[in-house]
C-alpha positions as CSV (number, residue, x, y, z in Angstrom):
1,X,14.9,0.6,13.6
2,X,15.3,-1.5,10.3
3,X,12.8,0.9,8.5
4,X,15.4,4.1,9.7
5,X,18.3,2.2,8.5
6,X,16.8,1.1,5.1
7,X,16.0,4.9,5.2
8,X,19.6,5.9,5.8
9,X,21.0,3.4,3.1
10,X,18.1,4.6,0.2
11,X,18.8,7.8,0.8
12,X,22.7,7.0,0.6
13,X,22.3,5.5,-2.8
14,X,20.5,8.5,-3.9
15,X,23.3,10.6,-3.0
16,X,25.5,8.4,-4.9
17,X,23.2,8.8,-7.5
18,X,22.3,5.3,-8.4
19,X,19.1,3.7,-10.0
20,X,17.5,7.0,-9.9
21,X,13.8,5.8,-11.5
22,X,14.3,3.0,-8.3
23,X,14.9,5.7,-5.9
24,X,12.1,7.7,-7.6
25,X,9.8,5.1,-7.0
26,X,10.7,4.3,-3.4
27,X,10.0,7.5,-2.6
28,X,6.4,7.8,-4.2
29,X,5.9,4.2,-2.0
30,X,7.4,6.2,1.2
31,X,4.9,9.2,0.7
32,X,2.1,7.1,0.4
33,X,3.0,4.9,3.1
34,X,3.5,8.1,5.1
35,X,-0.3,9.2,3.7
36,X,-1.7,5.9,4.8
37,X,-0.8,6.7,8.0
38,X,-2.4,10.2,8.5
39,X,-5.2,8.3,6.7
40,X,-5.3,5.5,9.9
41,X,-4.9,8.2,12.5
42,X,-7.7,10.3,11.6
43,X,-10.1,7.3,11.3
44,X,-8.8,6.7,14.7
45,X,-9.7,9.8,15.7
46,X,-13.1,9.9,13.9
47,X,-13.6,6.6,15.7
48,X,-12.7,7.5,19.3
């Protein structure tokens, strides 16, 4: 539940337009955090 709200209030402060390089980079971090886990499930998979 925290990460969703710390989603909500990121993508708040985009809207507002704030820090954009910040909110750049958070979302680069996101998109790899979201590619590490595809990553982890298909070595799951592999693995079972």
């Amino acid at each position: 539940m925290l990460i969703v709200l710390d989603v909500a209030s990121w993508y708040r402060a985009a809207v507002e337009g704030l820090l954009a390089e910040a909110e750049i980079n958070r979302y680069v971090d996101y998109t790899l955090v979201l590619r590490g886990i595809e990553v982890e499930q298909r070595v799951v998979s592999v693995e079972e």
